[in-house]
NUTI-829332 format. One record per residue (C-alpha): x, y, z; residue number from 1; chain; residue in one letter. Coordinates in nm, 3 decimals, m for minus. Layout:
<nodes>
<c1 = X, c2 = Y, c3 = Z, num = NUM, cadena = A, residuo = A>
...
</nodes>
This chain:
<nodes>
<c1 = m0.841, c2 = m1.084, c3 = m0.855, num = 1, cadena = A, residuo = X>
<c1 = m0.508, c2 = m1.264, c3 = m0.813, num = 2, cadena = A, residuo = X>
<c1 = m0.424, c2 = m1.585, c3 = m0.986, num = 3, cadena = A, residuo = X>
<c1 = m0.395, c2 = m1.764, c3 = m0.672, num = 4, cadena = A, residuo = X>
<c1 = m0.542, c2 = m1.767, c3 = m0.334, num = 5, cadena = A, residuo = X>
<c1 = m0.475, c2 = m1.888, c3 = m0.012, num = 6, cadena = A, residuo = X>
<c1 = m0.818, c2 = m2.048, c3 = 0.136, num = 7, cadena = A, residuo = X>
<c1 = m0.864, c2 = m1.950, c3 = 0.488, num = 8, cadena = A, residuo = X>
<c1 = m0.850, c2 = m2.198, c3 = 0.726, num = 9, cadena = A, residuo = X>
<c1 = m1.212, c2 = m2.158, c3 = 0.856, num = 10, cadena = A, residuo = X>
<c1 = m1.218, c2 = m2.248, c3 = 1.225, num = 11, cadena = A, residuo = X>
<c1 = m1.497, c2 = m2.207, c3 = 1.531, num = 12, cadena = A, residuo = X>
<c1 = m1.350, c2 = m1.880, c3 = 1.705, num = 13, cadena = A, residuo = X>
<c1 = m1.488, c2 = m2.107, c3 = 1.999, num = 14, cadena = A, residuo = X>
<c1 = m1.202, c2 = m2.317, c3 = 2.145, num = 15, cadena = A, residuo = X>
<c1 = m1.492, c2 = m2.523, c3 = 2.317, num = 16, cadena = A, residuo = X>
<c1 = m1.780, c2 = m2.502, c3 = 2.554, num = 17, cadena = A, residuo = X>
<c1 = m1.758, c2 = m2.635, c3 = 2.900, num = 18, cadena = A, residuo = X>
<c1 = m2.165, c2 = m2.630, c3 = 2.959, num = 19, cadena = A, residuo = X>
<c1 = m2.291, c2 = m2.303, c3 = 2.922, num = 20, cadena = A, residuo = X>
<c1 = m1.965, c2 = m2.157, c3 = 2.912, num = 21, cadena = A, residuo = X>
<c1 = m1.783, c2 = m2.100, c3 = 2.542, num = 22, cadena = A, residuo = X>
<c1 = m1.392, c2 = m2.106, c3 = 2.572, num = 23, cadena = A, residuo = X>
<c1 = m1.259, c2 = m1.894, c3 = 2.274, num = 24, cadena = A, residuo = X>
<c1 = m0.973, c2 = m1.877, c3 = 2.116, num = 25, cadena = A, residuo = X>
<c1 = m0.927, c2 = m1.525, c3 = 2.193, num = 26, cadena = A, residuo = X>
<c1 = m0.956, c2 = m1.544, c3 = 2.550, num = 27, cadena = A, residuo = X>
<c1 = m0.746, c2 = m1.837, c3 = 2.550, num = 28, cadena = A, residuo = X>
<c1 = m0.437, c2 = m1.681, c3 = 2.383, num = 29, cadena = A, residuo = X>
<c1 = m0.430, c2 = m1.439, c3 = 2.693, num = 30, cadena = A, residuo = X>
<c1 = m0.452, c2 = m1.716, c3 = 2.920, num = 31, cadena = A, residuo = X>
<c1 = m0.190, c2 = m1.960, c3 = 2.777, num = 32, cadena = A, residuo = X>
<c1 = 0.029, c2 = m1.641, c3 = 2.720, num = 33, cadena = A, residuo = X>
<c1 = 0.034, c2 = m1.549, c3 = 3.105, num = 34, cadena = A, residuo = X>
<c1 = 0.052, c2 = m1.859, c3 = 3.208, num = 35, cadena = A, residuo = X>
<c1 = 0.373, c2 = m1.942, c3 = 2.940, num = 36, cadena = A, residuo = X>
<c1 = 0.520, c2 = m1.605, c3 = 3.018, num = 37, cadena = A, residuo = X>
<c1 = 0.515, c2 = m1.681, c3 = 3.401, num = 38, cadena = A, residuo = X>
<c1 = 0.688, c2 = m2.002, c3 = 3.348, num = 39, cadena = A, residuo = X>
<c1 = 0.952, c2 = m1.871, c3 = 3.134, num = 40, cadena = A, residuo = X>
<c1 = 1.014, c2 = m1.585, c3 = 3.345, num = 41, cadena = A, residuo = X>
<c1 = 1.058, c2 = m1.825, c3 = 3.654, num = 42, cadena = A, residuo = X>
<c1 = 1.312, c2 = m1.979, c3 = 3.474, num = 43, cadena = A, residuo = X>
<c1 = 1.480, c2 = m1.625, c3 = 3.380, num = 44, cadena = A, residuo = X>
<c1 = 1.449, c2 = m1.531, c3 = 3.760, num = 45, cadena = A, residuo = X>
<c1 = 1.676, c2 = m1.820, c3 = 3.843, num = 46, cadena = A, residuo = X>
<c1 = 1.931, c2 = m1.725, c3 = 3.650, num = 47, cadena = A, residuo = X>
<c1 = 2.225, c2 = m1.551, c3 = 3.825, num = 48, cadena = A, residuo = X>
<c1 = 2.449, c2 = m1.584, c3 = 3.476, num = 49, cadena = A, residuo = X>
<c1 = 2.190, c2 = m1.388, c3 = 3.308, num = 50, cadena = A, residuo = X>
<c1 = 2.172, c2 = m1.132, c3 = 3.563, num = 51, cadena = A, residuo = X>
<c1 = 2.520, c2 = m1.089, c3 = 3.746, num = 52, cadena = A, residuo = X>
<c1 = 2.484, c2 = m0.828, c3 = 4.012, num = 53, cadena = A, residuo = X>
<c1 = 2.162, c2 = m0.716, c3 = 3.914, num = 54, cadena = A, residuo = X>
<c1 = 1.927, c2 = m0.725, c3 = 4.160, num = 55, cadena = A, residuo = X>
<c1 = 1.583, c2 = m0.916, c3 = 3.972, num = 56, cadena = A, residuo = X>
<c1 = 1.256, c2 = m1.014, c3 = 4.090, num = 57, cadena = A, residuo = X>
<c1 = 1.267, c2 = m1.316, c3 = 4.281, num = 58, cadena = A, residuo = X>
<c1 = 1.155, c2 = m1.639, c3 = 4.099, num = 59, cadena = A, residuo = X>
<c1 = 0.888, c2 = m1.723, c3 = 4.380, num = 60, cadena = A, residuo = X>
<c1 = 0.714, c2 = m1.412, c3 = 4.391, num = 61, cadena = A, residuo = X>
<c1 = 0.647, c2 = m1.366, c3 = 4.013, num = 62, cadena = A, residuo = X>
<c1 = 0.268, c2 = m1.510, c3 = 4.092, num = 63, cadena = A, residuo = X>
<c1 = 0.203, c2 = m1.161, c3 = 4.303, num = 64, cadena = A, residuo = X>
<c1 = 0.379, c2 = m1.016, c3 = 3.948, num = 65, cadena = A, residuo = X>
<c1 = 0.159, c2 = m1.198, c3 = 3.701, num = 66, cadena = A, residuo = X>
<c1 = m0.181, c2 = m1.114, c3 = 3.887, num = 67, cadena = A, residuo = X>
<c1 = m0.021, c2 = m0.723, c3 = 3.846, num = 68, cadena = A, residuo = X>
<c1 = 0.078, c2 = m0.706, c3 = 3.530, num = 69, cadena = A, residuo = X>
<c1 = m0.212, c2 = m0.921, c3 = 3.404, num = 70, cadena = A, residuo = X>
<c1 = m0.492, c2 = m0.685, c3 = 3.568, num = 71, cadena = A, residuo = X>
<c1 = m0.288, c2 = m0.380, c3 = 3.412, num = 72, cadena = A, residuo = X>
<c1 = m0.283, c2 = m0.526, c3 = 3.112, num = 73, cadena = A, residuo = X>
<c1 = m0.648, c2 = m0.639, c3 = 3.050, num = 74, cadena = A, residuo = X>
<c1 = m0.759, c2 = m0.286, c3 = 3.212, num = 75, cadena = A, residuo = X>
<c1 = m0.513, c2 = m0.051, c3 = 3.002, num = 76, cadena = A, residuo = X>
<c1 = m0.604, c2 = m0.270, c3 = 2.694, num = 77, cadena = A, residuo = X>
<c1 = m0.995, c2 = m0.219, c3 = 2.738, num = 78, cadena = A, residuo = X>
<c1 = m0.968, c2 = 0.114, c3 = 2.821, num = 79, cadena = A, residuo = X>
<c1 = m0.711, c2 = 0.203, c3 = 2.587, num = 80, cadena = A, residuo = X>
<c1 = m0.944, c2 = 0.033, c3 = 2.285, num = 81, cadena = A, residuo = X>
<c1 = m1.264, c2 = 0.248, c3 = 2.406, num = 82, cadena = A, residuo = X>
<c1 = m1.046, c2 = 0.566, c3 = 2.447, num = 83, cadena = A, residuo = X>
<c1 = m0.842, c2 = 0.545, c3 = 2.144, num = 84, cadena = A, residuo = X>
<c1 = m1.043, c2 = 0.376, c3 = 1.896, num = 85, cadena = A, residuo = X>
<c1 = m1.446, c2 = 0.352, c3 = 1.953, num = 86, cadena = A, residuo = X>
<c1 = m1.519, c2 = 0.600, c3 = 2.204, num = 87, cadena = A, residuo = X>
<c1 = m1.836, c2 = 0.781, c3 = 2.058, num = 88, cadena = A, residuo = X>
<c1 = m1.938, c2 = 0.399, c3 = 2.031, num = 89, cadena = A, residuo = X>
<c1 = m1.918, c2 = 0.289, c3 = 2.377, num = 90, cadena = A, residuo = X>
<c1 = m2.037, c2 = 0.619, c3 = 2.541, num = 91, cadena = A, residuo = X>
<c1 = m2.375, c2 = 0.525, c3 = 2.353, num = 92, cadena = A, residuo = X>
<c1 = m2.332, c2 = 0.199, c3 = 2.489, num = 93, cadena = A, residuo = X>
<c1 = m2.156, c2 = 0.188, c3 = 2.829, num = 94, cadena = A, residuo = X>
<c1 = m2.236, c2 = m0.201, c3 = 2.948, num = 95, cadena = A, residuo = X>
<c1 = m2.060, c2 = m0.327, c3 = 2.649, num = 96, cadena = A, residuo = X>
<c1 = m1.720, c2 = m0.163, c3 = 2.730, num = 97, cadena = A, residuo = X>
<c1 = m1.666, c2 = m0.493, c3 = 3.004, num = 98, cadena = A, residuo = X>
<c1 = m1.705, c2 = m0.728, c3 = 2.801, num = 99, cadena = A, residuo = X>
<c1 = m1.372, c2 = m0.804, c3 = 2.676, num = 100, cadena = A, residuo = X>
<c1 = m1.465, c2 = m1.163, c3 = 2.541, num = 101, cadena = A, residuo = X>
<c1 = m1.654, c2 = m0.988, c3 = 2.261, num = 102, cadena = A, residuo = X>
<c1 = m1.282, c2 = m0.829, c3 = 2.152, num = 103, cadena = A, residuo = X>
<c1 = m1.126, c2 = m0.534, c3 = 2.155, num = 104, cadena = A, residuo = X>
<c1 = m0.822, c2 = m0.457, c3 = 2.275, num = 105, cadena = A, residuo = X>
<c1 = m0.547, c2 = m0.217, c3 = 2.291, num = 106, cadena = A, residuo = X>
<c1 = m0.186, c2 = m0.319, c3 = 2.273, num = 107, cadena = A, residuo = X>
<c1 = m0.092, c2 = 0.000, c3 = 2.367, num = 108, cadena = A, residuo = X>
<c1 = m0.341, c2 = 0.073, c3 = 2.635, num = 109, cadena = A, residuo = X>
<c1 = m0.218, c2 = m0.294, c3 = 2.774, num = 110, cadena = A, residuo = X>
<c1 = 0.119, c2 = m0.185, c3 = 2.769, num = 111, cadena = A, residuo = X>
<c1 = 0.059, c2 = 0.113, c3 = 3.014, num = 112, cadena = A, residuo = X>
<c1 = m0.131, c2 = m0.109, c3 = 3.218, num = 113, cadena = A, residuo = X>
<c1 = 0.108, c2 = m0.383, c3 = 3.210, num = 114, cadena = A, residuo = X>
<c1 = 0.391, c2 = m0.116, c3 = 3.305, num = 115, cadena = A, residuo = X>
<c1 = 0.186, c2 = 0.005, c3 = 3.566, num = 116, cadena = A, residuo = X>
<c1 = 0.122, c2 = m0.268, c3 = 3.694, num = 117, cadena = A, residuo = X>
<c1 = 0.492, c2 = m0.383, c3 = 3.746, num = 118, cadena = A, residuo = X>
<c1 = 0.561, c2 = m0.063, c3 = 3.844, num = 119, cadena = A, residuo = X>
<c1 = 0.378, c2 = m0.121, c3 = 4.193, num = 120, cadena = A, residuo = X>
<c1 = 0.484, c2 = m0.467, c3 = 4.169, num = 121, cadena = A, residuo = X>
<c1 = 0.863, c2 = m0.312, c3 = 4.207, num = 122, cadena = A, residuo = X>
<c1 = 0.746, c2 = m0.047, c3 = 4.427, num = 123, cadena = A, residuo = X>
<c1 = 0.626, c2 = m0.324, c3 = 4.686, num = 124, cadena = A, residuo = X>
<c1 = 0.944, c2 = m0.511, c3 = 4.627, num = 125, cadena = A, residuo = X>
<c1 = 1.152, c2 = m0.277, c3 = 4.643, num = 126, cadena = A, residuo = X>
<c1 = 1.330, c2 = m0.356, c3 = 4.325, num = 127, cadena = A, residuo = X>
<c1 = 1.389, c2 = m0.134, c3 = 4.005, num = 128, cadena = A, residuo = X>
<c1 = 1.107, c2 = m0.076, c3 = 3.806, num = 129, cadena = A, residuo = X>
<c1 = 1.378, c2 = m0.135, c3 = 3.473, num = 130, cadena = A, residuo = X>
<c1 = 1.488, c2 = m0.492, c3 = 3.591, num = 131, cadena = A, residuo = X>
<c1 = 1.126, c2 = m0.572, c3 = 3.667, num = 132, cadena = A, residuo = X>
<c1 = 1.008, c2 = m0.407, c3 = 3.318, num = 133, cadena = A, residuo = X>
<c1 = 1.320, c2 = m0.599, c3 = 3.138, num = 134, cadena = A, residuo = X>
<c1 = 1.177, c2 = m0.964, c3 = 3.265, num = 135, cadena = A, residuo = X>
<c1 = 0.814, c2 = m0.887, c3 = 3.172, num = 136, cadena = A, residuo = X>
<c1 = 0.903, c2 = m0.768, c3 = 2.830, num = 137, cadena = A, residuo = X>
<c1 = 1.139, c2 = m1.060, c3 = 2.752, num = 138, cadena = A, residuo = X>
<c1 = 0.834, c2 = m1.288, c3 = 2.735, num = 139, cadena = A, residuo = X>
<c1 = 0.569, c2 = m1.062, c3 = 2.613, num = 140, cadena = A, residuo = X>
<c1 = 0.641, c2 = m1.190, c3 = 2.252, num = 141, cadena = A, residuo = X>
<c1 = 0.447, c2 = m1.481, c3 = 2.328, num = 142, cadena = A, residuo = X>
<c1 = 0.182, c2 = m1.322, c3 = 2.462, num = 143, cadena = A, residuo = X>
<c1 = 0.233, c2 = m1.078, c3 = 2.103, num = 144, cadena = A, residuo = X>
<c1 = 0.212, c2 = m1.409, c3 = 1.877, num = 145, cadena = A, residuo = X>
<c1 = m0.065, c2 = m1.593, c3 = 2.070, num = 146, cadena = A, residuo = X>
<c1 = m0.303, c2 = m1.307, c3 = 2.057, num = 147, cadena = A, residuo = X>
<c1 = m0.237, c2 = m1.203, c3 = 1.676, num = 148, cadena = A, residuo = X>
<c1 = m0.274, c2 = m1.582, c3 = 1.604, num = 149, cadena = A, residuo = X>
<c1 = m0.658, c2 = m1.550, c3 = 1.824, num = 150, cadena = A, residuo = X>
<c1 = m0.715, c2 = m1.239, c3 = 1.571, num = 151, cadena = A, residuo = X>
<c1 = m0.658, c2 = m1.426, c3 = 1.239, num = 152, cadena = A, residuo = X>
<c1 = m0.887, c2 = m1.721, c3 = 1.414, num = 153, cadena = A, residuo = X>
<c1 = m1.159, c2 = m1.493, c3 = 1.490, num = 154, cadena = A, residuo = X>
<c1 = m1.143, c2 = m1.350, c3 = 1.230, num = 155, cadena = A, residuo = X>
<c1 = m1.055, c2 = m0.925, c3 = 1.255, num = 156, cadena = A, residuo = X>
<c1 = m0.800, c2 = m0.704, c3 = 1.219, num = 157, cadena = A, residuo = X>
<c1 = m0.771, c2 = m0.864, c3 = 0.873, num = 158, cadena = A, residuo = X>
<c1 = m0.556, c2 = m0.655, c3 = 0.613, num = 159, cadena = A, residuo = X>
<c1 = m0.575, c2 = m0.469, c3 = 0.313, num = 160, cadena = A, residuo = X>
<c1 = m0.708, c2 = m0.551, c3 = m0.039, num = 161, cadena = A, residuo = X>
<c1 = m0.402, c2 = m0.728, c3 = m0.222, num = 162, cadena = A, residuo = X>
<c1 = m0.298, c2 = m0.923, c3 = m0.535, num = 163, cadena = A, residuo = X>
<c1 = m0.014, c2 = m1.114, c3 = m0.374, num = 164, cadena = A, residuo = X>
<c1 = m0.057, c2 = m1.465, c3 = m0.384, num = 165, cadena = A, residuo = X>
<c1 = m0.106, c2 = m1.560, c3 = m0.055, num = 166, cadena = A, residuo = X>
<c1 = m0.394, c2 = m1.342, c3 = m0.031, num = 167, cadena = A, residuo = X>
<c1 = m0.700, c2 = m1.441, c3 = 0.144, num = 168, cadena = A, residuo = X>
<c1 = m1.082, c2 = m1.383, c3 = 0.116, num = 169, cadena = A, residuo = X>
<c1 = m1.201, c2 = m1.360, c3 = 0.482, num = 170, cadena = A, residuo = X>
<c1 = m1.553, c2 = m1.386, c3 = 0.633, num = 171, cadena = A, residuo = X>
<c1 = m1.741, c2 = m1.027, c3 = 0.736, num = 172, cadena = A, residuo = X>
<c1 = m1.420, c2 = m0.896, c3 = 0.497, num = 173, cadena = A, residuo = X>
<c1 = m1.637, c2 = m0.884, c3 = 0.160, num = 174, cadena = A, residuo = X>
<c1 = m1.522, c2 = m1.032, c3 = m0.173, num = 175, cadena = A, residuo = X>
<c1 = m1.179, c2 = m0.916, c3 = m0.232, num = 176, cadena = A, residuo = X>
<c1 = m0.851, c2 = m1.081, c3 = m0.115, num = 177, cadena = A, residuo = X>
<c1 = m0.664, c2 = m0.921, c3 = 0.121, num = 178, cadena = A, residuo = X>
<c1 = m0.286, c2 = m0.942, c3 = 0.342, num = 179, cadena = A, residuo = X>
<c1 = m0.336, c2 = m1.132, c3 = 0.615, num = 180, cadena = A, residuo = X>
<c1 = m0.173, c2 = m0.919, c3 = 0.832, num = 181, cadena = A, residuo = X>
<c1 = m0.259, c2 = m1.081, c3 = 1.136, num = 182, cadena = A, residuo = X>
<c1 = m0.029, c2 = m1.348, c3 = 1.053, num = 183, cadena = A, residuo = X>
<c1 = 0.248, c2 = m1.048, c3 = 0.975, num = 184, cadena = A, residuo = X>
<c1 = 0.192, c2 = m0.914, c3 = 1.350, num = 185, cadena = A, residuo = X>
<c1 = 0.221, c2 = m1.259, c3 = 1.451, num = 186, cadena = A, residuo = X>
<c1 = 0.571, c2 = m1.302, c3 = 1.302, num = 187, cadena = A, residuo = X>
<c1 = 0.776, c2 = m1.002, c3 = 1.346, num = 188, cadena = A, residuo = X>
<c1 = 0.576, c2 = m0.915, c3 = 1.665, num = 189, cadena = A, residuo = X>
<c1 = 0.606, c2 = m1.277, c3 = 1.808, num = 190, cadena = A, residuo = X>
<c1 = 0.841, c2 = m1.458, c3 = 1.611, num = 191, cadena = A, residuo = X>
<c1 = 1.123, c2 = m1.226, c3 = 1.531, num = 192, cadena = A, residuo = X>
<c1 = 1.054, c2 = m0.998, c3 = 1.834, num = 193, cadena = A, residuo = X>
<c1 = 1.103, c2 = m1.262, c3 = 2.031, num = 194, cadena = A, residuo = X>
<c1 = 1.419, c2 = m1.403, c3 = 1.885, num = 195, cadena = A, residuo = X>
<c1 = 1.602, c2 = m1.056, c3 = 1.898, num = 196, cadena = A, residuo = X>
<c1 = 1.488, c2 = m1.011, c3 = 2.272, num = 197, cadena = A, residuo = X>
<c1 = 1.583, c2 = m1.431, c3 = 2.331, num = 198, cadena = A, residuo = X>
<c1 = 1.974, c2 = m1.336, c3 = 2.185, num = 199, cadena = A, residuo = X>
<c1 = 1.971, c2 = m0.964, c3 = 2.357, num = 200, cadena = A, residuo = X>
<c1 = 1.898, c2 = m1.174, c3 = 2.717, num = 201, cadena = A, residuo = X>
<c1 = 2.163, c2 = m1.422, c3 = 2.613, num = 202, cadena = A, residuo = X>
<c1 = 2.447, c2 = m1.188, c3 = 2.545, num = 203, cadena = A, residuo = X>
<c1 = 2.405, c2 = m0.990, c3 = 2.890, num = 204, cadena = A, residuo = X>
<c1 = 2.074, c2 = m0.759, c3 = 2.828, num = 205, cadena = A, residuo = X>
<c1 = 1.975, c2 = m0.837, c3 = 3.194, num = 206, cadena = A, residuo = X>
<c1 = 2.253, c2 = m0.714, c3 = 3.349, num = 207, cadena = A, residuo = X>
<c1 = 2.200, c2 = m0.294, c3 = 3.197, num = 208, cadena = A, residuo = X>
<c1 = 1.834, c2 = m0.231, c3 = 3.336, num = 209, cadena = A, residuo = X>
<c1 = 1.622, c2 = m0.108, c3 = 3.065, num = 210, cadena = A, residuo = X>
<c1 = 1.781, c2 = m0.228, c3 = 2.733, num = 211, cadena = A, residuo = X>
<c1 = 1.564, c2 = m0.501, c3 = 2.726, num = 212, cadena = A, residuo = X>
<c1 = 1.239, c2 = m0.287, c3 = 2.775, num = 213, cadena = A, residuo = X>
<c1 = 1.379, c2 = m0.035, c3 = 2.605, num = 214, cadena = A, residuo = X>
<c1 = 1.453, c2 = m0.288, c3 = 2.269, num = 215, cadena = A, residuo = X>
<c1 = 1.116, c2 = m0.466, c3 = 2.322, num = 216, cadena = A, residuo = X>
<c1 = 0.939, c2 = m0.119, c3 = 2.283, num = 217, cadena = A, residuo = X>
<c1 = 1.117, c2 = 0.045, c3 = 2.008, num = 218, cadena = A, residuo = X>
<c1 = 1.081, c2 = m0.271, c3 = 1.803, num = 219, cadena = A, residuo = X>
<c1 = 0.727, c2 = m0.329, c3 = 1.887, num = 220, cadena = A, residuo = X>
<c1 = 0.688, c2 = 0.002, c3 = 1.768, num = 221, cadena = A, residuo = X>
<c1 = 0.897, c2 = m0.038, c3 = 1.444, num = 222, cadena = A, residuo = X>
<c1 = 0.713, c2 = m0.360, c3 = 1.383, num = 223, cadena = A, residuo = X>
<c1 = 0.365, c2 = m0.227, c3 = 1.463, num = 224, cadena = A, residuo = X>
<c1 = 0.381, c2 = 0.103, c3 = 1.164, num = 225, cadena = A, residuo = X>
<c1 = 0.526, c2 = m0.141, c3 = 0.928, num = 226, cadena = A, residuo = X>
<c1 = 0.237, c2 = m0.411, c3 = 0.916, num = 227, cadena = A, residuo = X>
<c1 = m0.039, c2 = m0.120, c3 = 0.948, num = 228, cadena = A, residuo = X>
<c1 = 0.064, c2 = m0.056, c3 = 0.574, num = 229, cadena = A, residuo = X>
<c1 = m0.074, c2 = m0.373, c3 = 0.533, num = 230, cadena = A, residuo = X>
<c1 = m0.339, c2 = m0.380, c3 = 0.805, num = 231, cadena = A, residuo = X>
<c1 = m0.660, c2 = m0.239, c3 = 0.690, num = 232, cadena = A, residuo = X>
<c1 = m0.758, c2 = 0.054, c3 = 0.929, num = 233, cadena = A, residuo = X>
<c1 = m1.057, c2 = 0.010, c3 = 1.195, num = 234, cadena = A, residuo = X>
<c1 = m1.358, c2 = 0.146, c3 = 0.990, num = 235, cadena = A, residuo = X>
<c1 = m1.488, c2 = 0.332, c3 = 1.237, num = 236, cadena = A, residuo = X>
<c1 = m1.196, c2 = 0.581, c3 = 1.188, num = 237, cadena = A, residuo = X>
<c1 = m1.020, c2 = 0.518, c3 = 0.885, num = 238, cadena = A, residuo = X>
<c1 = m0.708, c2 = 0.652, c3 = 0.763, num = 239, cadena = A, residuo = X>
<c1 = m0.647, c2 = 0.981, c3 = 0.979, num = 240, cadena = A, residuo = X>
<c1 = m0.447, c2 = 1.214, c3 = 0.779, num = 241, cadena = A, residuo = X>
<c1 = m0.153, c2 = 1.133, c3 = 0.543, num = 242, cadena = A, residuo = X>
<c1 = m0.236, c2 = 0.754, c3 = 0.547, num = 243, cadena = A, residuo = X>
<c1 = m0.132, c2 = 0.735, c3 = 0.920, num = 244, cadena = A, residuo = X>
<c1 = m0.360, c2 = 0.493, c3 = 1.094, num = 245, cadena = A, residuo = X>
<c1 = m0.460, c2 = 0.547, c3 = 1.485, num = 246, cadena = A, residuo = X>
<c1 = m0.192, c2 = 0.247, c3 = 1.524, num = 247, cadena = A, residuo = X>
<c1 = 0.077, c2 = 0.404, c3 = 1.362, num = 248, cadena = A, residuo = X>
<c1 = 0.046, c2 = 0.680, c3 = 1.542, num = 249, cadena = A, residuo = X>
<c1 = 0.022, c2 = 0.532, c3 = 1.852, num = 250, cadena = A, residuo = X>
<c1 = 0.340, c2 = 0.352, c3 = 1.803, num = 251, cadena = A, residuo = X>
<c1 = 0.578, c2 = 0.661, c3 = 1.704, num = 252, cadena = A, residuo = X>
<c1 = 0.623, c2 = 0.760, c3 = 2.083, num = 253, cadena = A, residuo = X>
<c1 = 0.714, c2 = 0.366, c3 = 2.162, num = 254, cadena = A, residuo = X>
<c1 = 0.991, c2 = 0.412, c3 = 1.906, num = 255, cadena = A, residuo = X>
<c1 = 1.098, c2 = 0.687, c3 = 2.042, num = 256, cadena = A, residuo = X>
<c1 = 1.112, c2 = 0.574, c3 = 2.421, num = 257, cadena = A, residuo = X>
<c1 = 1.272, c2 = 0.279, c3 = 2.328, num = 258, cadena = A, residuo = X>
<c1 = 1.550, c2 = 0.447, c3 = 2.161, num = 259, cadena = A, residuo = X>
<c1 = 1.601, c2 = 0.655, c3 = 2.438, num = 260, cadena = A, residuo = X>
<c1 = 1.561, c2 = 0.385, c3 = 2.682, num = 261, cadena = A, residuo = X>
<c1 = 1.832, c2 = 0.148, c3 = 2.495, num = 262, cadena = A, residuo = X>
<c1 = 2.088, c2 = 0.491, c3 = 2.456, num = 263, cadena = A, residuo = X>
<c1 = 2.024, c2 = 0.529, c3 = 2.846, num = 264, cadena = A, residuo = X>
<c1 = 2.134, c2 = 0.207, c3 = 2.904, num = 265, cadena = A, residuo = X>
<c1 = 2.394, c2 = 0.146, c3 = 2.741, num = 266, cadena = A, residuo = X>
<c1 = 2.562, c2 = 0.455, c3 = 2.833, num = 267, cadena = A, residuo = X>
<c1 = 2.540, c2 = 0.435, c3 = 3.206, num = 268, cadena = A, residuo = X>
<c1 = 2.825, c2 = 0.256, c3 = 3.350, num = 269, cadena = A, residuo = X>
<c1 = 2.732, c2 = 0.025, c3 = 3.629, num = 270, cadena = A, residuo = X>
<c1 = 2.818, c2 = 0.112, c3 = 3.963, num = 271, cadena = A, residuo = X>
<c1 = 3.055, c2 = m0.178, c3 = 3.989, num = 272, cadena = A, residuo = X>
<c1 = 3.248, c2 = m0.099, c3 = 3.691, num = 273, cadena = A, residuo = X>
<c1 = 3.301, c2 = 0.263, c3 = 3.839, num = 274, cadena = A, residuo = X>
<c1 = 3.401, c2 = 0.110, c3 = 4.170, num = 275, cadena = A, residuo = X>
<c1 = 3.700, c2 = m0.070, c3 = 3.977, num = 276, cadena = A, residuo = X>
<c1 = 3.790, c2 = 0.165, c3 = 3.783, num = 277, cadena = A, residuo = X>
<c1 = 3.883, c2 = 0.433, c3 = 4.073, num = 278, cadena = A, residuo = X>
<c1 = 4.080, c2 = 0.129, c3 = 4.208, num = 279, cadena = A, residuo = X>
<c1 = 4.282, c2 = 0.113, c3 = 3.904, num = 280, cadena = A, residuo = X>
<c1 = 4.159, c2 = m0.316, c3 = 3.845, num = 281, cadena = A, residuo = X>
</nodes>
């Protein structure tokens, strides 16, 4: 037992009840996260500095975006958690696999969803699938930090037995202190994510489809195996082989895509820059 604890901050997981109807926290960090994503990436839209010659979604059409990438990303992240992580579970027990409010989600399976859902989104538009990709991922840190913040309320995805001493002791967790790792997700997924992505945008990320998406991933994916050292694993599978969690292993392809998609775009030379170069500007 360490010498000092941090007492968790023990809070309804419901927000509040409107009648009949709880509000929770969890469900509420997905809404204020699309609905602060949209607005941001309005605002990113608008920008012609931040995009140059780029051709980008257009500002007043990123509600038809939202309603994709949203439905994507609820769907891939349900689906992804019954697949991936509890599937003898939910084939014993098929009506619980809607019912998202109870938990249970997949960041990756959301991803794919999210991607495919902007994918159709650019198809529709007529407008490449990277530039469309590179807006939604700029703001999916909040989405990232809002969400991990709703899993530390709840409480779940708690982390490891620890010493350190911030350590807490968290309800349904047992009697030792442990990381709380949500709050680790929170920060390098949300917080520093988010930062890196905010200065990448800033210094011309827009303007080479795909190094935005392509840094968003491969960091996710860094960030993601680093805090499931800390992140104790779902018990219903446990430490796979090697001490590689279902996360971590998830999250080696994402690193790997989003090196390649960053090396792809930085070494393509835009069409414009060829154009002046065979005129010798």
């Amino acid at each position: 037992m360490p010498l000092f604890l941090l007492p968790y901050p023990v809070i309804d997981p419901v927000m509040v009840h409107l009648g009949p109807f709880p509000i929770r926290w969890y469900a509420m960090g997905y809404i204020v996260s699309l609905i602060a994503g949209w607005l941001i990436a309005a605002r990113l839209a608008r920008s012609d500095a931040l995009w140059g010659d780029v051709r980008r979604p257009r500002a007043e059409r990123l509600d038809d975006l939202l309603v994709y990438v949203a439905f994507g990303a609820v769907l891939g992240g349900r689906t992804g958690y019954v697949l991936f992580y509890n599937l003898p579970y939910f084939l014993q027990h098929p009506l619980e696999i809607p019912q998202v409010w109870n938990g249970g989600m997949s960041f990756h399976g959301g991803l794919t969803g999210a991607a495919l859902g902007a994918y159709l989104f650019s198809r529709r538009e007529k407008i490449s699938f990277l530039s469309v990709g590179d807006l939604c991922c700029a703001v999916a840190p909040i989405g990232l930090f809002l969400v991990r913040i709703a899993n530390f309320i709840k409480p779940e995805l708690w982390g490891r037995p620890t010493d350190v001493p911030w350590a807490m002791i968290f309800p349904g967790a047992g009697p030792l202190p442990r990381h709380p790792s949500q709050l680790y997700e929170a920060g390098l997924e949300g917080i520093a994510l988010g930062i890196i992505l905010a200065l990448a945008v800033r210094a011309g990320a827009f303007r080479r489809p795909g190094l935005t998406s392509g840094l968003f991933i491969g960091l996710y994916g860094l960030a993601r195996i680093f805090c499931e050292f800390f992140r104790e694993p779902d018990p219903q599978l446990g430490f796979l082989f090697g001490g590689a969690t279902m996360g971590m292993i998830l999250s080696v392809p994402l690193v790997l895509l989003g090196a390649l998609m960053v090396f792809y775009s930085l070494r393509r030379a835009r069409p414009a820059a060829r154009d002046l170069a065979a005129e010798g500007r």
